[in-house]
N, C-alpha and C positions, 0 to 999 in steps of 0.2 A: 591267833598270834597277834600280838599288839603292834600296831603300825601308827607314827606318828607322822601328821600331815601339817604341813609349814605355810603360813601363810603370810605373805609379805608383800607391799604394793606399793606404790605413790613413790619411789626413791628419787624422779627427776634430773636423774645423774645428766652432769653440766649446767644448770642451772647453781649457781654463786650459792644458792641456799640450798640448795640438794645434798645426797649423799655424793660423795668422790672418793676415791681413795687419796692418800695422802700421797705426794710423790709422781702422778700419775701426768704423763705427757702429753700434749698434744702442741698442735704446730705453734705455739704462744712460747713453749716451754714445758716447764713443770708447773701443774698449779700450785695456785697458794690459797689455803685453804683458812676462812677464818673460823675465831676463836670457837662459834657456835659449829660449826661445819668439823672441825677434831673434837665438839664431843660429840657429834652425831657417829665420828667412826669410830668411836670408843665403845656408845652403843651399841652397834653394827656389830664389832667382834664379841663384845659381850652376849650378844644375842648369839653369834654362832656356836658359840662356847657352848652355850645353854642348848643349842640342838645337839651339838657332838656326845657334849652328855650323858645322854637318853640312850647312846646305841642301840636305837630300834631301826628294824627296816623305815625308812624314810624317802615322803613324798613333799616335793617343794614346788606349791603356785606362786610366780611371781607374777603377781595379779592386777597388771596393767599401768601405765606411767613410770616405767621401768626410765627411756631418756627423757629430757627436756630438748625437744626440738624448737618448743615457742615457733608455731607456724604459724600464727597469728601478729606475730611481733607485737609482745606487751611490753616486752622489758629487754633492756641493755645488756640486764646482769646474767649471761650466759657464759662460758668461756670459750664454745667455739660455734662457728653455725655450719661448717663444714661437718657433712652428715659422718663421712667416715670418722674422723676425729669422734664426735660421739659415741658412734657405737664402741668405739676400743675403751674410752673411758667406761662405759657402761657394763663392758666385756671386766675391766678389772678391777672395779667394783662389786659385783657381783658375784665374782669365781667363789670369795674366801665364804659364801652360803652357797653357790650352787654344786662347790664339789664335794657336799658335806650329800648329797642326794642321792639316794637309788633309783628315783624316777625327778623327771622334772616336768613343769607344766606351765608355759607362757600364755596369760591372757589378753588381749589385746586392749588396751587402754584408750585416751582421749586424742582424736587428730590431731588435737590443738598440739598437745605434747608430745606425742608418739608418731606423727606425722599420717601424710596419707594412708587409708586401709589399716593403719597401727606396724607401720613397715617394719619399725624396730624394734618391734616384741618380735615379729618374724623372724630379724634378719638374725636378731643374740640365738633364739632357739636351732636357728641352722647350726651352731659352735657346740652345742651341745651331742654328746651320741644319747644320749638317754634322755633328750626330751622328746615327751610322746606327741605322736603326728595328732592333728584335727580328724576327723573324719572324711572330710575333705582335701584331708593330705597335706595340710600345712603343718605347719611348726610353730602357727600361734591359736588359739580359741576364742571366738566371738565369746563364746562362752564352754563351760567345762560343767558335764554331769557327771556323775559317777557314782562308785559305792568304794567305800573303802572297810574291809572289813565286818561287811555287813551293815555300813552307816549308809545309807544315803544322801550326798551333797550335789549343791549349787551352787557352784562359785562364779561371780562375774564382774566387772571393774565399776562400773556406773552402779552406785547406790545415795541414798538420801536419808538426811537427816532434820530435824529441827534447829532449826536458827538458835534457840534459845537452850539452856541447860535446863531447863525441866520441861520442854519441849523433845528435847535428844532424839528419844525412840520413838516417837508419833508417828512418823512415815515408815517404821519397822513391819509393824502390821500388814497395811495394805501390801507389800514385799509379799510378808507371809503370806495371806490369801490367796494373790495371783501367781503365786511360786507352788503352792498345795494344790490348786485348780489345773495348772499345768502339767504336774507329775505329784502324784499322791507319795510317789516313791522314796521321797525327799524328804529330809530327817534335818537337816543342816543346810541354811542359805547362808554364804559369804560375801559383803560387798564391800567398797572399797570409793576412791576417787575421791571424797571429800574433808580426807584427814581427821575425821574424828571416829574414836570409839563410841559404839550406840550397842545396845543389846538388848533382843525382845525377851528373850529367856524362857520360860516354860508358857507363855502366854497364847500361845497359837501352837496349830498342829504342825508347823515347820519355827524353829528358834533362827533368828535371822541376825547374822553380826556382820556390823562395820566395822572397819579395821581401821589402826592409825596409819600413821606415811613414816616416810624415813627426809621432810624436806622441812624445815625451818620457812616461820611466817614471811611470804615475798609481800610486794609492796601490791599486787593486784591481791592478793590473801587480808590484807589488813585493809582493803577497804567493802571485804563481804562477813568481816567478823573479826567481834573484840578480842578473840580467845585467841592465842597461839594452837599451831596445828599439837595434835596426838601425834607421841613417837612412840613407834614399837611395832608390834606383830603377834602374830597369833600360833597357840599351837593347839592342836586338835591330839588328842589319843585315841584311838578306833581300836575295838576288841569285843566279838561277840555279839557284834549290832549294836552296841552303847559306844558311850566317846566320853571324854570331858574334855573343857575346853581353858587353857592356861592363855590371857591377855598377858601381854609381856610388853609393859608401858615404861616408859622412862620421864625423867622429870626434870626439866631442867631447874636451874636455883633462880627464883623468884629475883630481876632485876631493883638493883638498887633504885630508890626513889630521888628525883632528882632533888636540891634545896638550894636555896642562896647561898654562895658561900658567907663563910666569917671575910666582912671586911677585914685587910691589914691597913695598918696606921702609916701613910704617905706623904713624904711632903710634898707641900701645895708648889706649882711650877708658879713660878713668875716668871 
C-alpha cells in the first residue's frame, strides 16, 4: 500500500523571519507579520493542500528547529522569549500540517534554537496523541530510523552542504558512506538545519537529501551566504520497497534593483 512521508524542518516559529501564523497571540498581542513572512504562510497552506491531496495514509517528520528560542541571543528580532508564549505560537503553526497526519514524528533540532536537550520538539510532541514515542520514551528523536513500506530511512536535523552552488552536494557523499557503513538497511538519508536543498541522487548506495526551511534570510543568515534560504519541503512516496521523492520549492519574486531616482526640477532656496 502507498504511504506518503512528509518531511518539513527549519520553521523557527517566533523568530520575525520564521514561519507564524497570521493572527497568532502572544503576551505583545497579535503578531504582525511582514510582507515576506504572509507569503511564507501562503506557502505553508499551499503545501498542506498538496499533502491533503494525495489521501494516502500519512507520515509527517518535523525535522528539528520547529521554535526559535535564540539561546544564544543573536538577534532582537524574536517576538517573544517567554518559552511558554513560544511554544503556543509554534503549537498553531504547525496544527494546519500536523492534523493532516496518521503518524507524527518530532526530531530534535539545534540548542541554539530549540533550546536545551531540543526541549521544544519534546514539549509540541507531548500535544500530539499520535506522535510516536523514541525508544527511550520520549516524544522527540536524536534521530529516527525506520522503514516505511519497505523503504528504508534516516532522518535527522544536522546535515551539510557546500557553501558554493556547484559545490551544493559535495558533503552529500561522505553522509552517504557513514550512513551505509552504519546500517546497510538504509535506502533514503534526510537532513535538514542548513536551509538549502542538496541531492546525492542515485550516486551512492544510500540517496541522501537536504531539505529547505520554512524561515526567510535573518541578518546572522546573510552573513554565512549570498543566497536566500530554500522554501519548501519534501514528499516521499514508499510502495513495495521503492519510493520517489516530490521537492516542493517555492520562489520568491526576484527583488527590485535599487537605482537613482529621476531628479525632479526644484527651486533653488535662497
Amino acid at each position: 500500500m502507498q504511504t506518503l512521508t512528509v518531511i518539513v524542518a527549519d520553521t523557527h516559529t517566533n523568530s520575525r523571519a520564521g514561519l507564524v501564523k497570521p493572527g497568532a497571540e502572544y503576551e505583545g498581542g497579535a503578531v504582525q507579520l511582514s510582507r515576506g513572512q504572509r507569503w511564507l504562510w501562503s506557502c505553508w497552506l499551499d503545501f498542506c493542500e498538496r499533502v491533503q491531496s494525495h489521501k494516502l495514509p500519512t507520515l509527517i517528520h518535523f525535522n528539528g528547529d520547529i521554535g526559535e528560542l535564540d539561546y544564544k541571543m543573536r538577534t532582537a528580532s524574536v517576538y517573544s522569549r517567554n518559552p511558554a508564549m513560544v511554544q503556543r505560537l509554534a503549537l498553531e503553526t504547525i496544527d494546519p500540517l500536523a492534523e493532516l497526519a496518521d503518524w507524527l514524528v518530532f526530531e530534535r533540532g539545534t540548542p541554539a534554537h530549540s533550546g536545551q536537550d531540543s526541549w521544544i520538539e519534546e514539549a509540541l510532541g507531548r500535544n500530539y496523541d499520535n506522535a510516536q514515542k523514541s525508544p527511550a520514551g520520549d516524544f522527540s528523536w536524536m534521530y529516527w530510523r525506520g522503514r516505511v513500506e519497505g523503504v528504508g530511512m534516516d532522518i535527522r536535523h544536522h546535515g551539510r552542504v557546500g557553501r558554493l552552488p556547484h559545490t551544493r552536494a559535495n558533503p552529500l557523499g561522505q553522509i552517504a558512506i557513514k550512513t551505509h557503513l552504519a546500517d546497510p538497511r538504509v535506502d533514503l538519508a534526510i537532513r535538514s538545519h542548513v536551509h538549502k536543498f542538496a541531492d546525492s541522487y542515485d550516486n551512492y548506495p544510500v540517496r541522501v537529501i537536504n531539505t529547505g526551511a520554512w524561515q526567510l534570510m535573518t541578518a546572522y543568515g546573510s552573513r554565512v551566504s549570498e543566497e536566500p534560504s530554500d522554501i519548501g519541503g519534501v514528499l516521499i512516496f514508499c510502495d513495495g520497497g521503492k519510493y520517489e521523492v516530490e521537492k516542493v520549492e517555492y520562489k520568491p519574486r526576484k527583488e527590485r534593483l535599487w537605482t537613482i531616482p529621476i531628479p525632479k526640477a526644484t527651486a533653488r532656496k535662497t
